[in-house]
DORO-514395 format. One record per residue (C-alpha): residue in three letters; x, y, z; residue number from 1. Coordinates in Angstrom, 1 decimal. Layout:
BEGIN
Ala, X, Y, Z, NUM
...
END
This chain:
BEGIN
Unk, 18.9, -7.2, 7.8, 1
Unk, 15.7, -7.5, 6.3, 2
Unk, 15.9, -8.3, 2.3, 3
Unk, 13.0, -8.2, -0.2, 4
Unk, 10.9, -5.5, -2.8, 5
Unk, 8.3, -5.1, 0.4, 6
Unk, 5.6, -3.9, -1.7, 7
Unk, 2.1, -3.7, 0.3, 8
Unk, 4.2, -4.2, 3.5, 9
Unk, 1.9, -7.1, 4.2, 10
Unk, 1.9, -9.6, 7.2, 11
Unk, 4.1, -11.8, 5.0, 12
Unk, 7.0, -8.6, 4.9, 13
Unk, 6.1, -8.1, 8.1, 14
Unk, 7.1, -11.0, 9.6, 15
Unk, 10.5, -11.1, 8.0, 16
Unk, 10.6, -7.5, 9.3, 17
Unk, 9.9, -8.2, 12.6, 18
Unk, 11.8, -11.4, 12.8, 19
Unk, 15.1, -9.4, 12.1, 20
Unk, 14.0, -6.3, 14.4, 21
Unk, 13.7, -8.9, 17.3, 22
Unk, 17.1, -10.5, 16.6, 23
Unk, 18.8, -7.2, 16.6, 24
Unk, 17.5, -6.2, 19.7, 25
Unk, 18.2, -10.0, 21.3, 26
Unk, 21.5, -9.4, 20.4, 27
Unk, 22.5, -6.0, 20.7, 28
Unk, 22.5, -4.9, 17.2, 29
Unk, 20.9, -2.2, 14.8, 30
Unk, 17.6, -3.5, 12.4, 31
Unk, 18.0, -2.7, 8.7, 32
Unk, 16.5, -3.6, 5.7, 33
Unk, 17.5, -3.6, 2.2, 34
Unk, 15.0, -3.0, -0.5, 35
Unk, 15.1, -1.1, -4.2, 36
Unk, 13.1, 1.1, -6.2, 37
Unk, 11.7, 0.2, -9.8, 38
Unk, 10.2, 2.9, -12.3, 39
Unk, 6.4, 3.7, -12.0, 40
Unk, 6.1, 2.2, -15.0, 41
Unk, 7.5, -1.1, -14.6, 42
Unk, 5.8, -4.1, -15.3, 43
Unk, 8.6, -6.3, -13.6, 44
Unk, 6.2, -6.7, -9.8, 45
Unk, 3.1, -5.6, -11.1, 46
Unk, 1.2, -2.4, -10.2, 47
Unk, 2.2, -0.5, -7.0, 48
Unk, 0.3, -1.1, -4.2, 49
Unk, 1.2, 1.7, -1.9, 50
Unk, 3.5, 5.2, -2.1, 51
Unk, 7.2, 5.1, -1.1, 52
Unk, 5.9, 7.3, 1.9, 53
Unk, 3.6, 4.5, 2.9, 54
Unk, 6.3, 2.0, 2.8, 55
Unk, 8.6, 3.8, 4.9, 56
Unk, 5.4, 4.6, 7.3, 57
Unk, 5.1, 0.8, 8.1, 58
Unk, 8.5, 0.1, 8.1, 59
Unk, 9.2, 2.9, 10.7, 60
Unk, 6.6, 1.7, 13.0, 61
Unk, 7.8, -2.2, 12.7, 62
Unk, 11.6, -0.7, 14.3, 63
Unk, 13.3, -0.6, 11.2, 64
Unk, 16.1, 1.7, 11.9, 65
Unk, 18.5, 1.8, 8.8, 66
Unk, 17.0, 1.8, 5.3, 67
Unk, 18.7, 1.1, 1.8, 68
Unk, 17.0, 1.4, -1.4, 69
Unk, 18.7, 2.1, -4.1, 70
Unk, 17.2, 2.1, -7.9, 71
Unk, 16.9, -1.8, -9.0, 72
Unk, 19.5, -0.4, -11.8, 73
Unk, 21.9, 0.1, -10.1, 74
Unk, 22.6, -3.2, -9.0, 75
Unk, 20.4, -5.4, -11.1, 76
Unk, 23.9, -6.4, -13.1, 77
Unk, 25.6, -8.1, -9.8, 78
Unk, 26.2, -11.7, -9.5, 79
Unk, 24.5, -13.6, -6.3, 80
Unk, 28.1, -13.6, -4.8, 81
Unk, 29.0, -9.7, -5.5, 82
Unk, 25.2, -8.9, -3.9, 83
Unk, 26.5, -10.3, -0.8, 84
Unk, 30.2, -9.4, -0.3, 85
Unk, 29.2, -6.1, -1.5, 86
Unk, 26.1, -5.3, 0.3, 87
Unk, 25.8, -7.5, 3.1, 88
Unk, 29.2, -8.2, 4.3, 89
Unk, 30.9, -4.5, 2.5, 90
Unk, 27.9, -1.9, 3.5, 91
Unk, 25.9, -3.6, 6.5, 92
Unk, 28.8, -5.9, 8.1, 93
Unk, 25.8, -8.1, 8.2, 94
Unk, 25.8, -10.8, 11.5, 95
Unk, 22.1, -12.3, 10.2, 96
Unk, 20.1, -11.6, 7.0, 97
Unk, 16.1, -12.6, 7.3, 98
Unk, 13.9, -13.1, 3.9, 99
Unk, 10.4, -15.2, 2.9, 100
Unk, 10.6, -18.4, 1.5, 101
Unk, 10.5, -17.3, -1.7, 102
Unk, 13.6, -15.0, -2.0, 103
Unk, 15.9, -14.8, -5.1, 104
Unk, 18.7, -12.2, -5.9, 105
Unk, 21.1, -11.6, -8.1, 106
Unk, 21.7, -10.8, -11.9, 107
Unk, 18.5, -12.5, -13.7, 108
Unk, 17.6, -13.6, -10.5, 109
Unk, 20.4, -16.5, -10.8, 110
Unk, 20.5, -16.6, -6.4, 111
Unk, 17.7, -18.5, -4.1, 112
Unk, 17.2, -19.0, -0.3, 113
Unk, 20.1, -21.8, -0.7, 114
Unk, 22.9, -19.8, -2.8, 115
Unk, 21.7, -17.0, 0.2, 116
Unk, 22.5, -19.8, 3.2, 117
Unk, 25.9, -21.0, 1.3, 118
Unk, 27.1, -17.6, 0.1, 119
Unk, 26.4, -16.7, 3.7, 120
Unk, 28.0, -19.6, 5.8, 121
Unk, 31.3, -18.9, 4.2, 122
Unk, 31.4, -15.2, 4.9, 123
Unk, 29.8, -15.8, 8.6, 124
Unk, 26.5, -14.5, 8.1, 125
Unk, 23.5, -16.1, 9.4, 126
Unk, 20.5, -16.6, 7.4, 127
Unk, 17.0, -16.9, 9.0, 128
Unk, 14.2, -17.6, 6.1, 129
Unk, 10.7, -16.9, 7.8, 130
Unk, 8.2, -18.6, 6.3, 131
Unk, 5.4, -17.7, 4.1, 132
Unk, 1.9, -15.7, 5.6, 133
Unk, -1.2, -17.7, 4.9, 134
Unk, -4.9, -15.7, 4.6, 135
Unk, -7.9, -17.9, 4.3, 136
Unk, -5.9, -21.1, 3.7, 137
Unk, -3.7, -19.5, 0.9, 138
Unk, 0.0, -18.0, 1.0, 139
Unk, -0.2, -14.5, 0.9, 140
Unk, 1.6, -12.5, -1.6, 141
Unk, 1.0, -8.7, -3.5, 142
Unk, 0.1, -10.4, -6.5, 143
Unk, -3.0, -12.4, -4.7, 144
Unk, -3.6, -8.3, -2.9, 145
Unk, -3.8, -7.2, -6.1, 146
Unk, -6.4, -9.8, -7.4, 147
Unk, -8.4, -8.8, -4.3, 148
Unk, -8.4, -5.0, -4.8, 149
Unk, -9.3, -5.4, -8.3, 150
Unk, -12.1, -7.5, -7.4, 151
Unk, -13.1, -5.3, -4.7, 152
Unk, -12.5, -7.7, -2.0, 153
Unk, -11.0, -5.0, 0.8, 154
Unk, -11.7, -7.6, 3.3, 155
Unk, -9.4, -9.8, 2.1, 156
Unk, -6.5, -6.8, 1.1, 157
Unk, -6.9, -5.4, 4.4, 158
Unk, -6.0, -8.4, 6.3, 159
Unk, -3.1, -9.6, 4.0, 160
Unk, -2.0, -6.0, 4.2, 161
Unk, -2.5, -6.1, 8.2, 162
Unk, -4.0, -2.5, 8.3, 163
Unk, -6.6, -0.8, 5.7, 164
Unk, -5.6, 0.3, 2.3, 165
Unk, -5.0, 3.8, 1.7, 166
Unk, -3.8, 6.4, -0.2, 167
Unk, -2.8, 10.0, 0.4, 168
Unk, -2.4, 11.3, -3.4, 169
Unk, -3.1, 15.0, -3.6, 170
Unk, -6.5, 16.9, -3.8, 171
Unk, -6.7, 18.3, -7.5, 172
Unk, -9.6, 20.1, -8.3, 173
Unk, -12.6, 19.4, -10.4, 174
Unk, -15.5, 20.0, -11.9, 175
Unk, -17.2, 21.6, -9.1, 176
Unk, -20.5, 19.6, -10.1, 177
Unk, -20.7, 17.6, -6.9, 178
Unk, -20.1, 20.8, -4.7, 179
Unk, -23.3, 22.4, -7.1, 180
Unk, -26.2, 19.1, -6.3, 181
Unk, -24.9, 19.3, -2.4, 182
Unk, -21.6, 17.2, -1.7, 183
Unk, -18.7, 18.5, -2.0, 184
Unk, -16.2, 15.9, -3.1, 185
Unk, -12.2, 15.8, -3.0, 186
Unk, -10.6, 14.6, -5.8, 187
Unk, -7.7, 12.3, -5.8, 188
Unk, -5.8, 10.9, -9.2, 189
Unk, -4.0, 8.2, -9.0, 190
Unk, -0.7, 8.2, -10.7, 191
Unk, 0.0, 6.5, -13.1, 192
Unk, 1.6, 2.8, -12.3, 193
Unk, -0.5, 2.2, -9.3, 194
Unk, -2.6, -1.2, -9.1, 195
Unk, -6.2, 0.2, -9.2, 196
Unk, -9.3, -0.5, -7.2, 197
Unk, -12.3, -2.3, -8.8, 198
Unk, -14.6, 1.0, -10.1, 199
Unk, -17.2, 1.4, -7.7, 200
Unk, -18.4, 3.1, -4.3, 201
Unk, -16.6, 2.6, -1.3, 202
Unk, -17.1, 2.7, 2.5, 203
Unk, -14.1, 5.1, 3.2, 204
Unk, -12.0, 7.0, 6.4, 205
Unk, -10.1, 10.0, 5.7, 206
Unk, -7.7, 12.0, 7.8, 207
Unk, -8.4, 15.5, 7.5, 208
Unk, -6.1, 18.3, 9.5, 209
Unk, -5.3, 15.8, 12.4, 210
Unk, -9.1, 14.2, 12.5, 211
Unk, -10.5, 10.8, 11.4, 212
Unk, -14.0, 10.9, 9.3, 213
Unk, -16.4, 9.0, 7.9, 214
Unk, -16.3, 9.2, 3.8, 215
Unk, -18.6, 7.9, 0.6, 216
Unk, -15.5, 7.5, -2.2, 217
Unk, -16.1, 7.0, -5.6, 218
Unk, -13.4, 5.6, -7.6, 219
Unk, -14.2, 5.2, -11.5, 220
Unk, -15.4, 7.0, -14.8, 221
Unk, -18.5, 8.4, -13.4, 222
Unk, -20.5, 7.3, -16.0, 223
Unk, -23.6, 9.8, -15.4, 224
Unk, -21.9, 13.1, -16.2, 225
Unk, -18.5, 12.4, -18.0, 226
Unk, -19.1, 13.3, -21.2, 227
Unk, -15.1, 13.9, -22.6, 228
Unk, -13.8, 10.2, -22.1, 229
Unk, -11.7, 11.1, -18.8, 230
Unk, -10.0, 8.7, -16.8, 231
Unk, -10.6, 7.3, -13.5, 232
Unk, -11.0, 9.3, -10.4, 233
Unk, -11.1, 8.8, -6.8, 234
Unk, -14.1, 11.3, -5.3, 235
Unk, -15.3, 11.5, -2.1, 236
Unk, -18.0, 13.2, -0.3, 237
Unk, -17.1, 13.5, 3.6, 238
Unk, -20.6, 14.4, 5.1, 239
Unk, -19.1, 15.7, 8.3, 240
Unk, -16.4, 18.0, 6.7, 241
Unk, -16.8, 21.5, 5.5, 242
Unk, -13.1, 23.5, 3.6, 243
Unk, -11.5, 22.8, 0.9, 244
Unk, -8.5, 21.0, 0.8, 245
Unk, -6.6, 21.3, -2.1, 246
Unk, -3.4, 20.7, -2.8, 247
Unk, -3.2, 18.8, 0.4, 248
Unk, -2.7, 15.0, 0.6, 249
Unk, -4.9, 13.8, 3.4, 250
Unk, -5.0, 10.1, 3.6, 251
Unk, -8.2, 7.6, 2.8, 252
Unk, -8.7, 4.4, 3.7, 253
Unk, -11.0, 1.8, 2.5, 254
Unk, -13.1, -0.3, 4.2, 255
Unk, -15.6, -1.7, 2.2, 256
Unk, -16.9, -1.9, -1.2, 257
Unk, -20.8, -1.3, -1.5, 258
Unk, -22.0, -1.0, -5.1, 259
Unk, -20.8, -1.1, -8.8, 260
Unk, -20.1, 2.2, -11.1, 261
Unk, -23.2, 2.8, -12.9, 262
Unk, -24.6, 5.2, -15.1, 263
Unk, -28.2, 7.1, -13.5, 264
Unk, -30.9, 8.5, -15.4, 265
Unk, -30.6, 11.9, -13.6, 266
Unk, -28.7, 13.8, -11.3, 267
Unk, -31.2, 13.5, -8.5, 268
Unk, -30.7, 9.9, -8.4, 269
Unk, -26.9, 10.2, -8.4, 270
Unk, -27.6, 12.7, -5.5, 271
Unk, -30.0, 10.1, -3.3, 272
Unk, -27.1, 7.4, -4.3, 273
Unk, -24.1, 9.3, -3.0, 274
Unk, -26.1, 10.4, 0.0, 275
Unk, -26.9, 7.1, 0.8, 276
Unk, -23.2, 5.8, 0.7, 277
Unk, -22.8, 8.6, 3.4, 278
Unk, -25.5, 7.2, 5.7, 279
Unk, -23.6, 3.8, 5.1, 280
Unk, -20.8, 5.2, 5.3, 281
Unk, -21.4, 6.8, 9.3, 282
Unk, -23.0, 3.7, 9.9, 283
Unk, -20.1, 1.8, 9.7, 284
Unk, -18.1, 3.6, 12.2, 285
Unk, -17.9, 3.0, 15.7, 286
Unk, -17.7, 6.5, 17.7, 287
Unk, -13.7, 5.7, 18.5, 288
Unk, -12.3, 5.4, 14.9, 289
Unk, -13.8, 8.9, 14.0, 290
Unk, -12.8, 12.1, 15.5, 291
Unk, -8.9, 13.1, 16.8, 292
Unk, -6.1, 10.6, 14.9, 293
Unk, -3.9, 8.9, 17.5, 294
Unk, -1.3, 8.3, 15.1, 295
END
């Protein structure tokens, strides 16, 4: 068993993930991981860095075959020892639990890796503690990804996530207005709870009906023509696309960020920006990542 909040999935969940997935398959056994659910709103790990879908994407693909995740609720109350009679030894008839360095469980967080080795030991459970993933000399956590995507860095969230940041919230409709000056934009809102991107343009990839393309994404206020004090957005033009896609949840990934929000004397010059970002945009793709998704 695998145990932690996984949020992001990143190389430093992975790792644990994978460490476990090997050991059950060395050993004959069946990879599971335990992980809980916290309220949207919930301050407790900070702003959520990917959907529940997304999580269980990953996981899926890293060999998890069991998953248990119930609402942080419903056992938040338990004492480090009932956590593991309960779960571990009573649900999972765990042989070897795997975590990060920095592990803690238990009612008010009372349990560490040590209580985890000693509560363990005397029910006959191993305990493997994989140490922590380090990106440009620093451990990586989702705190320090959520630093980086609200600094724009995607560089940096990509490779502590191991794979590009996306999302795949539903197309809502807008205004029309981009659709009217000549680029069509799909319009995606994040919900609310969900770590946001630094406003700006983006070098983008979305998956549209089974294909990868190139996309100029706009995620802020838009400053030039929002006159009513809306929230952020997350717009963007795919140059190579033509349908309309609403109500569908296609997913977008980021690549780059290219330039801040900013507020443009006209709309022609918001046009020649956002058909820029385009250019950039096709630019940055080779041939191979657009076109048919081998997912």
């Amino acid at each position: 068993m695998a145990l932690g909040f996984f949020d992001g999935v990143h190389i430093g969940h992975q790792a644990v993930i994978r460490a476990a997935v090997e050991d059950a398959r060395q050993n004959g056994r069946q990879a599971a991981v335990f992980t809980f659910r916290l309220p949207l709103g919930s301050a407790m790990k900070g702003g959520r860095i990917q959907t529940d879908a997304e999580k269980h994407r990953v996981m899926e693909g890293l060999g998890v075959e069991h998953y248990m995740e119930p609402a942080f609720e419903d056992f938040r109350g338990e004492t480090p020892e009932e956590f593991v009679d309960r779960i571990l030894a009573g649900m999972f008839r765990a042989k070897a639990v795997f975590c990060g360095e920095n592990f803690t469980f238990g009612k008010k967080a009372a349990g560490n890796v040590d209580t985890l080795r000693q509560l363990c030991a005397e029910r006959g459970i191993r305990v493997e503690v994989v140490p922590m993933a380090r990106y440009a000399g620093e451990f990586v956590s989702s705190t320090r990804i959520r630093a980086a995507l609200q600094a724009g860095d995607i560089p940096a969230v990509n490779a502590m996530l191991g794979r590009p940041y996306r999302i795949d919230f539903p197309v809502e409709h807008g205004k029309g207005l981009g659709r009217t000056l000549g680029f069509p934009t799909i319009n995606q809102i994040y919900p609310e709870g969900y770590m946001l991107p630094k406003f700006g343009i983006y070098i983008t990839r979305v998956r549209v009906n089974g294909a990868w393309y190139a996309g100029a994404t706009g995620f802020g206020t838009r400053p030039t023509v929002n006159q009513s004090g809306e929230g952020p957005t997350c717009e963007t033009f795919i140059p190579c696309f033509e349908g309309q896609l609403y109500g569908q949840a296609p997913v977008l990934e980021f690549y780059e960020y290219i330039a801040p929000s900013r507020k443009f004397d006209s709309l022609e010059a918001l046009t020649a920006c956002v058909n820029d970002a385009a250019r950039q945009a096709l630019a940055y793709f080779a041939p191979e990542q657009l076109g048919p998704d081998g997912e």
